[in-house]
N, C-alpha and C positions, 0 to 999 in steps of 0.2 A: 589726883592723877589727871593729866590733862591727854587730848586728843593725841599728842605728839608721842608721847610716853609709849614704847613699846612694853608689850603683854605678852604672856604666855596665852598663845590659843588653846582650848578647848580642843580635843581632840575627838570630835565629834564620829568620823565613820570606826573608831578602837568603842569608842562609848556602847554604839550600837549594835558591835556584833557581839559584845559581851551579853550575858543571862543577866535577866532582873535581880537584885535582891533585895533579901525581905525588907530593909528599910524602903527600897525604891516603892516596892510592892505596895507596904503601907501607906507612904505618902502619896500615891500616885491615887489609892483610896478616897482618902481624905479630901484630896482636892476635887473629886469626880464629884462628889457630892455636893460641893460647895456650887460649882458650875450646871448641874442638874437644874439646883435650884432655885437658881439664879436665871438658869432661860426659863423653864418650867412657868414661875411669876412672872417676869417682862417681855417673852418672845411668846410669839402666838402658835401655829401647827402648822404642818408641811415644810419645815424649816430650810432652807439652804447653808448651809452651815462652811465659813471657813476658817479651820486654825494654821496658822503663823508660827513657825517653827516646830510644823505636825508631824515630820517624818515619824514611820514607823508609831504615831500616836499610841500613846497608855492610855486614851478616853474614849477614840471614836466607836470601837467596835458594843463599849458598853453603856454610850450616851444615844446610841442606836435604837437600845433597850429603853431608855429611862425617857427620852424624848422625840417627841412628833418630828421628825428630819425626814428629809427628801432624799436630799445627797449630804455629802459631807466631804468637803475638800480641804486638802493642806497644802502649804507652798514651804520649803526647805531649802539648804543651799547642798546636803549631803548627800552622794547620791547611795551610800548603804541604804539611808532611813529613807530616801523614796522609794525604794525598790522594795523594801520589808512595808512598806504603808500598801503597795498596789499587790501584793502579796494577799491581804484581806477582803479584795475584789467586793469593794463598799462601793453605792452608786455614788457616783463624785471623781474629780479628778487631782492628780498630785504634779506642783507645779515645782520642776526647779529653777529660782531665782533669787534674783540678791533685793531684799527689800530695803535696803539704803539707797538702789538705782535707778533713777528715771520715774514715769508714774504707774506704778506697779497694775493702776486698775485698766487701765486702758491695755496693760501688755497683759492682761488676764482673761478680755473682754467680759467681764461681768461681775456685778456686789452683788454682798450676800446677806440675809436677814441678819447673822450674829458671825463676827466676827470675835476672835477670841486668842490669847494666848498664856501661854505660862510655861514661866522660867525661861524667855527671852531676853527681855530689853537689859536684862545686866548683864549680859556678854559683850555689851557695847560704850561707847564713852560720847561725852559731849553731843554736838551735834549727830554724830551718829543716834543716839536714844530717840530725840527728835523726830529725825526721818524712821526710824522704827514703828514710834507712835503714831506717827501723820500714813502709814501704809493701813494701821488697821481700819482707820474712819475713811481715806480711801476707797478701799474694798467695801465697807456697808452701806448698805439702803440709806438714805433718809428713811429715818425710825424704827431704826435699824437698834440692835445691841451692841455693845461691842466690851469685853469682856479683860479684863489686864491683870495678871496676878506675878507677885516678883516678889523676892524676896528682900525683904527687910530686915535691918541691924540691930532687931532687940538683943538684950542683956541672952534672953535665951538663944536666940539663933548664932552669937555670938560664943557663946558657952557651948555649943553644942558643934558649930564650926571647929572649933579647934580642935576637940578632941578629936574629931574625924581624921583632921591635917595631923596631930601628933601621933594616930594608929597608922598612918599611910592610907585612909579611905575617903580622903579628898579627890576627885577628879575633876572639880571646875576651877580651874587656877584662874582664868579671865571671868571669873563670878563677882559684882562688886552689887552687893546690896544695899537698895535706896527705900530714902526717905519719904517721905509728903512732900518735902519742901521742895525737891526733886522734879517732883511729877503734876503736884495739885494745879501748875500756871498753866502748861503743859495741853494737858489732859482735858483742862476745863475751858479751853481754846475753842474744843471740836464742838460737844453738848454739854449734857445735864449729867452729872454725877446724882445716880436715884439710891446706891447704895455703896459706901468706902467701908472695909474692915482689915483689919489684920490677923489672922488668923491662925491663934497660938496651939491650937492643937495639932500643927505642923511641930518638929521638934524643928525645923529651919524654917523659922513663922516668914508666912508670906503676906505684904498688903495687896489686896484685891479691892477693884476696880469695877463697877458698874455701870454704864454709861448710856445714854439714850440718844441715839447722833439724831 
């Protein structure tokens, strides 16, 4: 599919005022821990924390718990999901903006120790990905984290897509999940990749992203 190719958007502010369910529930489990443990080892304490596509986050209120954070900031383009994130009256603040435009850090005024996201950059195509990726190292410190989890095409999340989309319980029609080959030129642009995995105990296994900018 090329840039030009028109997509079904995501319908991002329908997504948000709907109730979790238990699949979201579980998976959104699954991943908290993965990221836990992932700043826990590579990021130090008092952390300033921003996630990238964080409205209304399923992490922050419980990475709150699990790790040394300061504040904890998200930037969105929705404005349901900002509104339901400032809702949780976390110190930090929620930024609506299009991270495809301009240089997001300077329209921010300030990076942050770990930058992070998940289940972004596949909403996007071609150069679009690019400019997605290039806002997270952006946003971070030198020596900094910076954190990237996306869904990837195994046999399982393959098998496990479909039957969703045959029950009617697909709701990302502009979801297009990648590879390494994808991402690894990419990615390894900014820093140092200190851990890559793919992580099949997701039933829509996601590759996740490590990085030390």
């Amino acid at each position: 599919m090329n840039e030009t190719e028109k997509i079904i958007a995501t319908n991002w502010t329908e997504y948000y005022s709907k109730s979790k369910s238990v699949f979201s529930t579980l998976t959104q489990k699954i991943t908290l821990k993965e990221l836990s443990k992932y700043i826990n080892r590579y990021a130090g304490s008092e952390l300033n924390i921003m996630e990238l596509g964080g409205g209304n986050s399923c992490f922050a209120e419980k990475l709150m718990k699990q790790v040394d954070i300061s504040s904890y900031s998200i930037i969105d383009n929705c404005a349901v999901a900002i509104e339901k994130f400032r809702e949780m009256k976390l110190p930090g603040n929620a930024y609506m903006a299009d991270l495809t435009k301009g240089n997001i850090a300077d329209d921010i005024g300030q990076k942050f120790d770990v930058v992070y996201s998940v289940g972004l950059i596949e909403h996007f195509r071609g150069k679009m990905i690019e400019k997605i990726i290039d806002a997270h190292f952006q946003l971070c410190k030198k020596g900094g984290l910076v954190i990237i989890c996306v869904p990837t095409p195994t046999l399982q999340y393959r098998i496990v897509r479909k039957g969703m989309e045959l029950l009617g319980k697909w709701g990302f029609p502009d979801e297009k999940p990648l590879k390494n080959k994808d991402l690894d030129a990419i990615i390894k642009m900014y820093g140092i990749v200190v851990e890559k995995m793919i992580n099949y105990k997701l039933p829509l296994t996601q590759l996740i992203y490590v990085v030390r900018t």
